[in-house]
Backbone bond lengths (Angstrom), bond angles and torsions (degrees), N, CA, C in turn:
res aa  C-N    CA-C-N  psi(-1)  N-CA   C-N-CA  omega(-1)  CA-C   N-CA-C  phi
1 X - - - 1.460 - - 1.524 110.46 -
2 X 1.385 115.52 145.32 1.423 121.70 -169.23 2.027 84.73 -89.46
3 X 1.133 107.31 161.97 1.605 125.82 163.03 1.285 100.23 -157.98
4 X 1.833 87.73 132.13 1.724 96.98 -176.08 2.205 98.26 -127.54
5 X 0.961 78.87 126.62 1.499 83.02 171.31 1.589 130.62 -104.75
6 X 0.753 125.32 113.95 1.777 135.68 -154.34 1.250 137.55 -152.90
7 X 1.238 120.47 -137.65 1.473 131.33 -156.35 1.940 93.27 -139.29
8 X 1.327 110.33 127.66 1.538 111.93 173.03 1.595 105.81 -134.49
9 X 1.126 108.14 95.92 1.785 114.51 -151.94 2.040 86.73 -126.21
10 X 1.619 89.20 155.92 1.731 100.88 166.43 1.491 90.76 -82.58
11 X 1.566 115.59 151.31 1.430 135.61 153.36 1.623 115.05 -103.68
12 X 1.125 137.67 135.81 1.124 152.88 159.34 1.553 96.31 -114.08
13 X 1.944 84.39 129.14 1.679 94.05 -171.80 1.317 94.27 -134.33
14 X 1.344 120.88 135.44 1.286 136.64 -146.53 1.678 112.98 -155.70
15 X 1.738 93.26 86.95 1.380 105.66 -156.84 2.116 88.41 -99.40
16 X 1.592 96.83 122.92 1.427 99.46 174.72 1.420 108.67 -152.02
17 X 1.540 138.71 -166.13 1.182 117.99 -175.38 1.419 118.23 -84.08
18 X 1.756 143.78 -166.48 1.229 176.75 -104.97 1.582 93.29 -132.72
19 X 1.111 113.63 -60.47 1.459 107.38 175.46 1.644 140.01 -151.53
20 X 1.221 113.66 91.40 1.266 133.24 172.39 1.469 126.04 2.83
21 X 1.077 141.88 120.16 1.234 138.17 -137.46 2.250 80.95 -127.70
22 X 1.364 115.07 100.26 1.272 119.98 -173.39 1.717 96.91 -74.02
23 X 1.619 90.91 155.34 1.512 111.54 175.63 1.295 113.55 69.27
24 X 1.376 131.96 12.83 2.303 129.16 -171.58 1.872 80.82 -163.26
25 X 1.618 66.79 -179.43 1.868 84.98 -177.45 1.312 132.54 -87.37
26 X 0.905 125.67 138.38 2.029 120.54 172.07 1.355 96.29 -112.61
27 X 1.012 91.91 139.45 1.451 127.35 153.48 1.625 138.72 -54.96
28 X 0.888 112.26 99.03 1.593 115.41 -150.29 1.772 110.58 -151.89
29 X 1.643 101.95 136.64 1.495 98.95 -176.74 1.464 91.62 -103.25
30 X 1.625 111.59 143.64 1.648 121.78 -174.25 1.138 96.49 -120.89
31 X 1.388 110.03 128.53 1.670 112.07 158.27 1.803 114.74 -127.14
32 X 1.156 114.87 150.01 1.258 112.23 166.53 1.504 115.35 -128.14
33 X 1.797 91.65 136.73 1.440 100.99 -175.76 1.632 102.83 -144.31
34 X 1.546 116.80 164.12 1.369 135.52 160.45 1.617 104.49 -31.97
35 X 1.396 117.52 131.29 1.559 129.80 174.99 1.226 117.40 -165.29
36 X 1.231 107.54 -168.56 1.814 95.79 -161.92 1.741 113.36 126.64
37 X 0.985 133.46 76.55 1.478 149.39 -149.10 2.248 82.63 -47.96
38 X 0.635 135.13 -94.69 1.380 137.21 144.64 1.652 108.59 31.63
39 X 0.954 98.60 -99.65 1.661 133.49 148.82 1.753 114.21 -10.21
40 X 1.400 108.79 -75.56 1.116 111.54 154.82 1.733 137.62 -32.08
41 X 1.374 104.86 -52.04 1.306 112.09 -157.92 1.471 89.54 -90.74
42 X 1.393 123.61 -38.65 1.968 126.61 -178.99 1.898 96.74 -56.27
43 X 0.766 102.75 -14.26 1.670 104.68 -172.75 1.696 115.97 -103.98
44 X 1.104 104.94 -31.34 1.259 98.86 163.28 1.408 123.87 -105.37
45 X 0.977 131.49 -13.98 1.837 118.16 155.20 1.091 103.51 -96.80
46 X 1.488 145.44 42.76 1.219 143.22 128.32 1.470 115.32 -72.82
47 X 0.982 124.63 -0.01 1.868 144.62 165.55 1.518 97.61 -83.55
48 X 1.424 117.01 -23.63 1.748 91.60 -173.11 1.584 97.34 -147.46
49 X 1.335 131.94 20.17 1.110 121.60 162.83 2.130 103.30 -171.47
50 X 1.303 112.75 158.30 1.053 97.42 174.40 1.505 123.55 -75.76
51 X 1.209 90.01 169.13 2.096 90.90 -168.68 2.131 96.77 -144.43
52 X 1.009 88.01 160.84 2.087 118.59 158.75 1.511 99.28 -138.41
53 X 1.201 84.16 140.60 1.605 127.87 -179.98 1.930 100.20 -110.25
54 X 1.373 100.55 114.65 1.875 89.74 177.62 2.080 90.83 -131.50
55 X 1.135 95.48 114.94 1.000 90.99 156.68 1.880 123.99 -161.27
56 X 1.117 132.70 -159.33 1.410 125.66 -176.81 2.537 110.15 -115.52
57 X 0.633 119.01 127.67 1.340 129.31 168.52 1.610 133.87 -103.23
58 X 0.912 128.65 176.60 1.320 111.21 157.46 1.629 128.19 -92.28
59 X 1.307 109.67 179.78 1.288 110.86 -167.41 1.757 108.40 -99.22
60 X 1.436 104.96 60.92 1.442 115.76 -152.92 1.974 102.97 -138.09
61 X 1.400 103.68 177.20 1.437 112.29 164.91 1.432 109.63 -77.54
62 X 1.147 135.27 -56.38 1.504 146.61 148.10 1.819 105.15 -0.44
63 X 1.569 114.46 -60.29 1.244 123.17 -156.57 1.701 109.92 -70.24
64 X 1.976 96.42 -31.66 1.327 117.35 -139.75 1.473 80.51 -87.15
65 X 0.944 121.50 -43.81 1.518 137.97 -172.94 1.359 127.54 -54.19
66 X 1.584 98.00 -49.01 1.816 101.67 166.73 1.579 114.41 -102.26
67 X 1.376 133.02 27.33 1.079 139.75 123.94 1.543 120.63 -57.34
68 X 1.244 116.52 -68.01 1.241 143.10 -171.99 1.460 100.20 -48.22
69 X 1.644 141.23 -49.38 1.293 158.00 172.26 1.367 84.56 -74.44
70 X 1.273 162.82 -56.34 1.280 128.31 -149.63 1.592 112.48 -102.49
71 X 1.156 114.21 11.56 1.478 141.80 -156.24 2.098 77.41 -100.44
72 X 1.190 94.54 -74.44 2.093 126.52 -167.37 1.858 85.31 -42.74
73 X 1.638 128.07 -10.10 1.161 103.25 175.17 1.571 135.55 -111.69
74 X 1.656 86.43 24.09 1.831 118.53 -142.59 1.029 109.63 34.14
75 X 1.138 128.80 98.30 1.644 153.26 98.39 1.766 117.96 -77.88
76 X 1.216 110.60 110.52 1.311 103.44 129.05 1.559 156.65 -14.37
77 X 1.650 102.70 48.66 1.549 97.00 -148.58 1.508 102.56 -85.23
78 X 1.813 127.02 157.57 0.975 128.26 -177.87 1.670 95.39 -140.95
79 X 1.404 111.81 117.47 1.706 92.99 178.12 1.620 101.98 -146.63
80 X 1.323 109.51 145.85 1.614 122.58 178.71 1.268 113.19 -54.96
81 X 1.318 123.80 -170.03 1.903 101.95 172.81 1.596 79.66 -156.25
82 X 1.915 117.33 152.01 1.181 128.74 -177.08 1.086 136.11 151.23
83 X 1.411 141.83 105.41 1.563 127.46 -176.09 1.731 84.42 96.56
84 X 1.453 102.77 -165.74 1.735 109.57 174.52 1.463 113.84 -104.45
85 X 0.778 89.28 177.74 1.996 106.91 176.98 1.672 97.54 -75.19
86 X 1.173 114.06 151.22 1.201 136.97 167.58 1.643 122.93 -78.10
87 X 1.065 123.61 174.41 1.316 135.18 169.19 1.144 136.77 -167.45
88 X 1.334 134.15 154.24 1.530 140.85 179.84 1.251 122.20 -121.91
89 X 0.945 160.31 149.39 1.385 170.37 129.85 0.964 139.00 -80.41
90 X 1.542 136.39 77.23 1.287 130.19 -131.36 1.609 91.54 -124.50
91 X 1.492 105.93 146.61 1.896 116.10 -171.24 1.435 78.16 -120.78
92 X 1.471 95.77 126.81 1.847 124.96 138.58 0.978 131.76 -57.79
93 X 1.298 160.13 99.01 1.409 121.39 -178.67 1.683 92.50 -104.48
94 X 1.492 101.24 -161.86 1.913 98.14 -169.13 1.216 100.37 -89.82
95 X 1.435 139.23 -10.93 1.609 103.24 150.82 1.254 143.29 -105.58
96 X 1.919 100.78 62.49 1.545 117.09 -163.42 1.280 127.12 43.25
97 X 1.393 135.48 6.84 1.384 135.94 145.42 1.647 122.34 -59.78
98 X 1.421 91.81 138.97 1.546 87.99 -160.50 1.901 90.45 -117.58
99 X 1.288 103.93 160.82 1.386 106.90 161.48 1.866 100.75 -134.22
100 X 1.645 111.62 160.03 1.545 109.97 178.44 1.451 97.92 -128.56
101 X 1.361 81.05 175.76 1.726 112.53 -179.15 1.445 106.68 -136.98
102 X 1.487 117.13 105.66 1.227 112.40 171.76 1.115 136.28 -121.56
103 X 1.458 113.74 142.54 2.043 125.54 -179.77 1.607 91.67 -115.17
104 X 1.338 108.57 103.71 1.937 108.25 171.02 1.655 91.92 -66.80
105 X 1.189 137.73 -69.89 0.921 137.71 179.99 1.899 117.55 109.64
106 X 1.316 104.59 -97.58 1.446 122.71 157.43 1.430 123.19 -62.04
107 X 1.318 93.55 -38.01 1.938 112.78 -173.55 1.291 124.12 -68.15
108 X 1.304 84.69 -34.11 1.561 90.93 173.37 2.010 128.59 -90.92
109 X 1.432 101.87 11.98 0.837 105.24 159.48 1.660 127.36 -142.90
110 X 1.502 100.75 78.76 1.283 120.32 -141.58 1.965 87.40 -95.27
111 X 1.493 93.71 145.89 1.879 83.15 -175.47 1.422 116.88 -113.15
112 X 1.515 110.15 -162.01 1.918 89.99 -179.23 1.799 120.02 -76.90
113 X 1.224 114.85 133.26 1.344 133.79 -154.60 1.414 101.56 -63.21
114 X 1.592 140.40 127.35 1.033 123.50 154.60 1.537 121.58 -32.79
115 X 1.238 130.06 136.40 1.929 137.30 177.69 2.106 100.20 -56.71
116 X 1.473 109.07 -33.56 1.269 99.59 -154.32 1.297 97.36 -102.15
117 X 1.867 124.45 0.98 1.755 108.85 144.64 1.457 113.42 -52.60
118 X 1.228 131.92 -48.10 0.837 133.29 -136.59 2.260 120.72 -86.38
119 X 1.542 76.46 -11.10 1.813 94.68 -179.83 1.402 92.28 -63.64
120 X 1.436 93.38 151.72 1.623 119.43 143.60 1.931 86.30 94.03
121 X 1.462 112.12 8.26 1.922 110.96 -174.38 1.744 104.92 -72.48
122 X 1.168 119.31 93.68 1.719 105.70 143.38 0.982 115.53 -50.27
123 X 1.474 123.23 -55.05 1.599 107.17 -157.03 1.205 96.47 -140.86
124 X 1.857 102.70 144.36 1.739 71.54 172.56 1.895 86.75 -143.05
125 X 1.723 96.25 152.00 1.319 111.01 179.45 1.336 106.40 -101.93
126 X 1.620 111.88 153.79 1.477 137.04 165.00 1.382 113.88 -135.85
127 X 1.287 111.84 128.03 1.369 129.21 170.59 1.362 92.23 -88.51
128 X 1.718 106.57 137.90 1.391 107.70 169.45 1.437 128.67 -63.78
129 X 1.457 124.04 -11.96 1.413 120.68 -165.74 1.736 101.31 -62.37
130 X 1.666 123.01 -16.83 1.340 124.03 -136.89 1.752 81.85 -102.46
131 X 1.255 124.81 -10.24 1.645 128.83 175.57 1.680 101.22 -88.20
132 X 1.507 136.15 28.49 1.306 111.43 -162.19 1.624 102.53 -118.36
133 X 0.951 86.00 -11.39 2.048 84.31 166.09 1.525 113.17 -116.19
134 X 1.032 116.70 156.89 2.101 114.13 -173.67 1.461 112.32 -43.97
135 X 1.550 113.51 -54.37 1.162 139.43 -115.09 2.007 77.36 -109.90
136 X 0.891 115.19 -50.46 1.622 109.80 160.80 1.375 143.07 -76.63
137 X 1.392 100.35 -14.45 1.033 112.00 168.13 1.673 113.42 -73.85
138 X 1.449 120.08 -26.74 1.358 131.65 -153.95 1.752 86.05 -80.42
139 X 1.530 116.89 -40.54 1.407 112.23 -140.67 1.833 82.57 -101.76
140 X 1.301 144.14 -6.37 1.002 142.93 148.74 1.404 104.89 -55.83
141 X 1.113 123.29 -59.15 1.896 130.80 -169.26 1.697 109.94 -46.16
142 X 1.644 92.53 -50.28 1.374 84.60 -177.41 1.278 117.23 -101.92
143 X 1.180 117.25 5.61 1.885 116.80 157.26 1.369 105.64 -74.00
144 X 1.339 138.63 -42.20 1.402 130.82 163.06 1.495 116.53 -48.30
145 X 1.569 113.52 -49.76 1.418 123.94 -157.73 1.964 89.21 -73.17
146 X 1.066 126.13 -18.44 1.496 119.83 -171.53 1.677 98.64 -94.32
147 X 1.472 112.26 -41.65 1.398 83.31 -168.84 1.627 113.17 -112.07
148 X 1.335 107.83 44.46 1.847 126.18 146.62 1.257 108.03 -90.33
149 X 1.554 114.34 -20.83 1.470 114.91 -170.33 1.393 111.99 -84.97
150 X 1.422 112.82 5.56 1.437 113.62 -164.29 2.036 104.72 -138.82
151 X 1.759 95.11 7.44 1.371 121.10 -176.64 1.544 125.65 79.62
152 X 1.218 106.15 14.29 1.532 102.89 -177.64 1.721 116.19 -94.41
153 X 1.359 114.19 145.35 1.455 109.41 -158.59 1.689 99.36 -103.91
154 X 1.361 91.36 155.02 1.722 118.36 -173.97 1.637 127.25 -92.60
155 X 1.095 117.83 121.08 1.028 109.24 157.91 1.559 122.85 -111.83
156 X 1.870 127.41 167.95 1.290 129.43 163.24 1.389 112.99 -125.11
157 X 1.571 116.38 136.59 1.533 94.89 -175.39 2.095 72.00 -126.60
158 X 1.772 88.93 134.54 1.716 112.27 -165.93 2.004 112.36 -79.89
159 X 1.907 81.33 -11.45 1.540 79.62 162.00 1.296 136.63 63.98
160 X 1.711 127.50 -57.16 1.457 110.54 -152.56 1.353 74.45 -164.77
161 X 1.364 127.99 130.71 1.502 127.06 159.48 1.775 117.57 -77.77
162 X 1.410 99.35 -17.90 1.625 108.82 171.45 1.658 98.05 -69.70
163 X 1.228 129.50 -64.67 1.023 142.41 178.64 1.945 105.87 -29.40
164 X 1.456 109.90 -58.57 1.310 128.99 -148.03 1.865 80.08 -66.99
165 X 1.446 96.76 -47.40 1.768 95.83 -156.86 1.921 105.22 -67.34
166 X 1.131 111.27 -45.52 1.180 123.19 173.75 1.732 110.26 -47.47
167 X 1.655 124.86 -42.98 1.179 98.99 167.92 1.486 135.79 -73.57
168 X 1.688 96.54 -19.19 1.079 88.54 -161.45 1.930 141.15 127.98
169 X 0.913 155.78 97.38 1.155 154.83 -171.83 1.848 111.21 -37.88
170 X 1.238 79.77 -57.13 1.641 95.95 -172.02 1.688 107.18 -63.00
171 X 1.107 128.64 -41.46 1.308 158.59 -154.35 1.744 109.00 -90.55
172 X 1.350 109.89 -29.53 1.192 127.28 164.91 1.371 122.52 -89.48
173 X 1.651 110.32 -31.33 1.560 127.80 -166.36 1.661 87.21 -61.97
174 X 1.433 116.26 -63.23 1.397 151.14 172.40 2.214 104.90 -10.22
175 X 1.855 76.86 -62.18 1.444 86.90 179.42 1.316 136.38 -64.81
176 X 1.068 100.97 -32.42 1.795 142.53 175.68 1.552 92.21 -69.76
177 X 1.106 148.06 -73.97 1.121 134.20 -145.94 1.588 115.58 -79.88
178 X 1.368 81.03 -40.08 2.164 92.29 -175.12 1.750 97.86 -138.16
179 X 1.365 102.55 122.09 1.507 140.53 10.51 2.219 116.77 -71.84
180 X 1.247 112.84 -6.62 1.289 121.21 -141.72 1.758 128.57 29.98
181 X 1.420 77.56 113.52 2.100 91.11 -168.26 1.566 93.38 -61.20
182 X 1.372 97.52 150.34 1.840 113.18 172.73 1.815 91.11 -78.93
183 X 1.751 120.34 -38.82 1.446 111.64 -169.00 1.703 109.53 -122.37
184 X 1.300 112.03 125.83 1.616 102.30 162.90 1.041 129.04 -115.22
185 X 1.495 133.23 105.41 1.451 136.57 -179.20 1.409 128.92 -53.42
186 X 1.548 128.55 112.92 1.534 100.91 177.63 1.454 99.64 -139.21
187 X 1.550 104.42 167.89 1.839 98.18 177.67 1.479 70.93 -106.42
188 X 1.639 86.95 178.55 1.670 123.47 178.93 1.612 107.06 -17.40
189 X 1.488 99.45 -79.19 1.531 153.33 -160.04 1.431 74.02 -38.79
190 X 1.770 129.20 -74.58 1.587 148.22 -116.39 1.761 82.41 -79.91
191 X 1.043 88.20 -54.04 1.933 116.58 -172.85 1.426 107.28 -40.62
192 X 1.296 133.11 -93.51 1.426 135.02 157.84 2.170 112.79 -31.57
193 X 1.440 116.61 -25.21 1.238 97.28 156.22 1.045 119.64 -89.69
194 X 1.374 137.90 -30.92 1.525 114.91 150.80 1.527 149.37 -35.24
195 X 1.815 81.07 -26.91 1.808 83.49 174.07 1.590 101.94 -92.89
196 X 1.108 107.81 -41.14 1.781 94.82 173.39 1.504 129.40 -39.52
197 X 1.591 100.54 -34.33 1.724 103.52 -178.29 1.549 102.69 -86.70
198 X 1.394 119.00 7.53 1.425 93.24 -171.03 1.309 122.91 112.80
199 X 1.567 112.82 -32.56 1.750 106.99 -150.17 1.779 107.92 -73.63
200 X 1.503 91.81 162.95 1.287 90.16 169.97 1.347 110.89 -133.94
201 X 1.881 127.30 109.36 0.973 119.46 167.75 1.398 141.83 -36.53
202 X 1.434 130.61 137.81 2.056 99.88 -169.65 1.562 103.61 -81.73
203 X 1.448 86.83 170.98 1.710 97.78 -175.22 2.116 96.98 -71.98
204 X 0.903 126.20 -33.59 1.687 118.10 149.10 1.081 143.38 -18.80
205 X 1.398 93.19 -48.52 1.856 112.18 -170.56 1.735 101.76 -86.99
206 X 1.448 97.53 157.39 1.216 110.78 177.01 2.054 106.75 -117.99
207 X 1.230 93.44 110.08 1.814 102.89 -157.24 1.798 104.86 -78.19
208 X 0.392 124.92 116.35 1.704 118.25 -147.74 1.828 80.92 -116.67
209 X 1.362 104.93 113.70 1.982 90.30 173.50 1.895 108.08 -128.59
210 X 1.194 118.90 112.04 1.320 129.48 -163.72 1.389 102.33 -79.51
211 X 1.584 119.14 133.74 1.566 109.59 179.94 1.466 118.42 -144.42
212 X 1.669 100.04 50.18 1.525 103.76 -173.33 1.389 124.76 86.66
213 X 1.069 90.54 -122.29 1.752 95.98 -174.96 1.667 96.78 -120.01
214 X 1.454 145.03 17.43 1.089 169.38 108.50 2.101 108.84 -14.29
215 X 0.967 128.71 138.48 1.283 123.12 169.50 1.958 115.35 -66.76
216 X 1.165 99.44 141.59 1.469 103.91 173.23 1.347 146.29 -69.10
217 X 1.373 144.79 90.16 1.175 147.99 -111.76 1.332 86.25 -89.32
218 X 1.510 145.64 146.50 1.531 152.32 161.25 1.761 93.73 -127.65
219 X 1.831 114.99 109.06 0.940 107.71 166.10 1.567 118.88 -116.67
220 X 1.573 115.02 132.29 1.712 89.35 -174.86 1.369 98.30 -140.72
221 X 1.541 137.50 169.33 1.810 130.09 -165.07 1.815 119.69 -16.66
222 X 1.871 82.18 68.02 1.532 102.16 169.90 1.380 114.12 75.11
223 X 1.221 132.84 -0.80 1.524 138.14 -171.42 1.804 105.81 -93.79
224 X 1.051 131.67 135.83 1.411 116.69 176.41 2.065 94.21 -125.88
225 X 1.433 105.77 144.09 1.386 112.15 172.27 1.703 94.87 -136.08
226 X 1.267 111.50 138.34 1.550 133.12 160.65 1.423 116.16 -84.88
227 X 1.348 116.91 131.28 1.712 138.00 -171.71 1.279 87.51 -104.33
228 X 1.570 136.78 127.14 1.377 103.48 156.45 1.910 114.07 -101.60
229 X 1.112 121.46 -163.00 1.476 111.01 -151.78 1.670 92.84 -151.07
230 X 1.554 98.94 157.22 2.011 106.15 170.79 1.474 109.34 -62.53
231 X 1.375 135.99 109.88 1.549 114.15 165.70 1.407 129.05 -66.83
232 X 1.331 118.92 98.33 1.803 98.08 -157.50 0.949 115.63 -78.13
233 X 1.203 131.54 155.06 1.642 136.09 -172.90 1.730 108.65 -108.91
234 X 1.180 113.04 -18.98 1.424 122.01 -156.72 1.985 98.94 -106.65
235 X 1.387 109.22 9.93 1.566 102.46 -175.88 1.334 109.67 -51.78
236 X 1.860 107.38 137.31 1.098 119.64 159.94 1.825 113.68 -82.44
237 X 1.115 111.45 -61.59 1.367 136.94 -164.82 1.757 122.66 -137.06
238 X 1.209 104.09 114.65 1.735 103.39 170.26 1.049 120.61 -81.61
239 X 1.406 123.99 -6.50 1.564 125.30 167.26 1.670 126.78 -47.85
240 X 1.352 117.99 103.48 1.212 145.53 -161.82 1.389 121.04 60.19
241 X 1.454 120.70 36.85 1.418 125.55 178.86 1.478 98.37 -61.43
242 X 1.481 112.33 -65.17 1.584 107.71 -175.71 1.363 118.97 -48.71
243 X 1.546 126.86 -56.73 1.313 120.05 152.88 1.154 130.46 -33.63
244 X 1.278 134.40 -22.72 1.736 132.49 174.12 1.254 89.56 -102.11
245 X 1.101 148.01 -23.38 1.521 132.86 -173.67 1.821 110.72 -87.51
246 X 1.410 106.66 -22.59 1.841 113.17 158.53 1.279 122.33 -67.37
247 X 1.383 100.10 -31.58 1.235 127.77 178.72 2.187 110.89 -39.62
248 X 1.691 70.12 -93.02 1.512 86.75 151.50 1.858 135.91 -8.20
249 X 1.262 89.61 -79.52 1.672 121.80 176.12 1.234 91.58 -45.50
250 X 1.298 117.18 -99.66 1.307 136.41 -156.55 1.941 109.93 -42.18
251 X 1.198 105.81 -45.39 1.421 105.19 168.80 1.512 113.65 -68.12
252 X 1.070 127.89 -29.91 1.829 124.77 168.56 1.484 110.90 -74.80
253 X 1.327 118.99 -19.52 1.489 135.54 -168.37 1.562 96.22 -84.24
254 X 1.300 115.31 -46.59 1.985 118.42 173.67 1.540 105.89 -60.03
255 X 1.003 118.89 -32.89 1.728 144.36 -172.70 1.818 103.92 -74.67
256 X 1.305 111.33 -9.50 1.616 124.37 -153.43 1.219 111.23 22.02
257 X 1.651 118.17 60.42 1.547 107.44 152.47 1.162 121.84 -70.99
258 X 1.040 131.24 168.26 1.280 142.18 162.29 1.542 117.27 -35.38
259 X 1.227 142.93 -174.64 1.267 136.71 176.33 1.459 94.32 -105.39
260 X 1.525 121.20 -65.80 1.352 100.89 176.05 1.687 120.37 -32.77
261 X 1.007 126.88 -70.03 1.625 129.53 -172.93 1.581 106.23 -60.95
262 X 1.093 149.93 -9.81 1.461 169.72 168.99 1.592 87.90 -74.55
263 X 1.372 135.44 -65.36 1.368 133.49 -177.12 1.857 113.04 -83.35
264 X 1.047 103.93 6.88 1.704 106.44 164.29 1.080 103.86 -83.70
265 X 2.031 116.80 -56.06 1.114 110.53 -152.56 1.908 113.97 -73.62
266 X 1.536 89.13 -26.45 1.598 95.83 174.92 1.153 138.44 -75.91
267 X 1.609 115.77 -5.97 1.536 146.23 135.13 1.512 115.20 -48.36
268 X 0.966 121.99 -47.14 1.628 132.00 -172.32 1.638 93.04 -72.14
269 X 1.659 130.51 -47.91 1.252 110.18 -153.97 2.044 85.89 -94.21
270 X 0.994 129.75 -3.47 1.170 125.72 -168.40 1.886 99.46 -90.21
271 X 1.029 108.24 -36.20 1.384 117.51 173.65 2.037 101.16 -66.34
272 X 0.919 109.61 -76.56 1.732 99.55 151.71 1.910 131.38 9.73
273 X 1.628 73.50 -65.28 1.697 78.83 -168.18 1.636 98.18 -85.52
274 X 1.461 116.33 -44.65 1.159 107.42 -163.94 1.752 109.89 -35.12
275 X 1.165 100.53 -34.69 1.669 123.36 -157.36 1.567 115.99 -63.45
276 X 1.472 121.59 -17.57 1.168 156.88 -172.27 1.405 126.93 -131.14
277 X 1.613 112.50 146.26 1.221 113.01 -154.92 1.622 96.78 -91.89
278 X 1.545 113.45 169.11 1.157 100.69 -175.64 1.926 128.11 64.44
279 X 1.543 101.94 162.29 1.618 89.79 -160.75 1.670 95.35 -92.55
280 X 1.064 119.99 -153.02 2.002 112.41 -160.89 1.874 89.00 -93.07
């Protein structure tokens, strides 16, 4: 079983043009839906393998609600309750690049995990946003550190280069070393901030770096191989492409494909989302 531990936040997606016309109105179609980088990815390889969803919400209708929808996609959801629900705000512009605005809210103060979510984990994923306060970061550490202890393998997807810079070099070194992920996800952006801080992926890990419509970098004890990928022309939305494209992976990865074919299949569901508004 996959277990993903994360962020289960409302998205407001707010597709309008390139550049904002200050002080009057734009024109813009709003939708709100279930999101949560976390969230996302428990929802889409729940189409091809089973999954848990662990995360924290508020103690609200808001909370009850995007449980309840992420539940409707089989997942396994298990979530704390407290404080409010979170949110995002994510801008479209017209060439499907998105930028956000984020309130984790609940998520970000996620506490120590009951032991008996955590049975039955092959693998378990972390989005980095869920390392960004102490006090979650600690109870991430040792939900990893418990279920290597019981043989199930790790992944980190680095997520947010705001994120990356905000923790820190040292703070990342930290992350990187213990539990040390077998996989690390990065786009372009994540990739070149990793080398800026320094890091050094282990010769273990399999560095997985996503680059659009660009081929997919697979780096592992110094060897690099290229995946190449559909370039889509027709994108609606990049909202949770990378998340459906871990998605992917990681469910062919329970499957023990190969890593190359693990990054086909997570290309195929990333091509998916691009295609659609809103994240999966």
């Amino acid at each position: 079983m996959l277990t993903v531990i994360g962020d289960l936040i409302a998205d407001v997606v707010v597709h309008g043009p390139s550049a904002l016309e200050v002080g009057t109105d734009n024109p813009a179609v709003i939708t709100h839906a279930r999101g949560g980088s976390a969230a996302n990815v428990a929802a889409a390889a729940a189409r091809m393998t089973a999954v848990r969803f662990i995360g924290r919400v508020g103690a609200d209708a808001e909370g009850d609600a995007l449980a309840h929808a992420l539940s409707e996609t089989g997942v396994d959801v298990r979530v704390q309750r407290g404080g409010r629900t979170g949110s995002i705000v994510i801008l479209v512009d017209d060439s499907a690049e998105r930028t956000m605005l984020t309130d984790r809210g609940a998520a970000a103060d996620l506490e120590t995990i009951d032991p008996a979510w955590l049975d039955g984990t092959d693998w378990l994923h972390l989005p980095l946003y869920g390392f960004a306060a102490p006090a979650s970061r600690d109870v991430l550490l040792r939900a990893a550190a418990a279920v290597r202890a019981s043989g199930a393998r790790i992944s980190l997807d680095l997520s947010s280069v705001a994120a990356m810079r905000e923790l820190g070099a040292d703070v990342l070194r930290g992350i990187l070393d213990s539990p040390a992920p077998d996989v690390v996800f990065a786009n372009a952006d994540e990739a070149r901030a990793a080398d800026e801080l320094g890091l050094v992926i282990g010769n273990d890990t399999v560095f997985v770096v996503k680059r659009g419509g660009d081929p997919v970098i697979l780096a592992e004890r110094g060897v690099q191989v290229e995946v190449p990928v559909e370039r889509v022309q027709d994108a609606v939305d990049s909202t949770g492409a990378g998340d459906a494209f871990a998605a992917g992976f990681l469910a062919s990865a329970l499957a023990r494909r190969s890593p190359v074919e693990c990054a086909k299949a997570g290309a195929a569901l990333a091509v998916e989302a691009l295609r659609r508004p809103g994240a999966i």
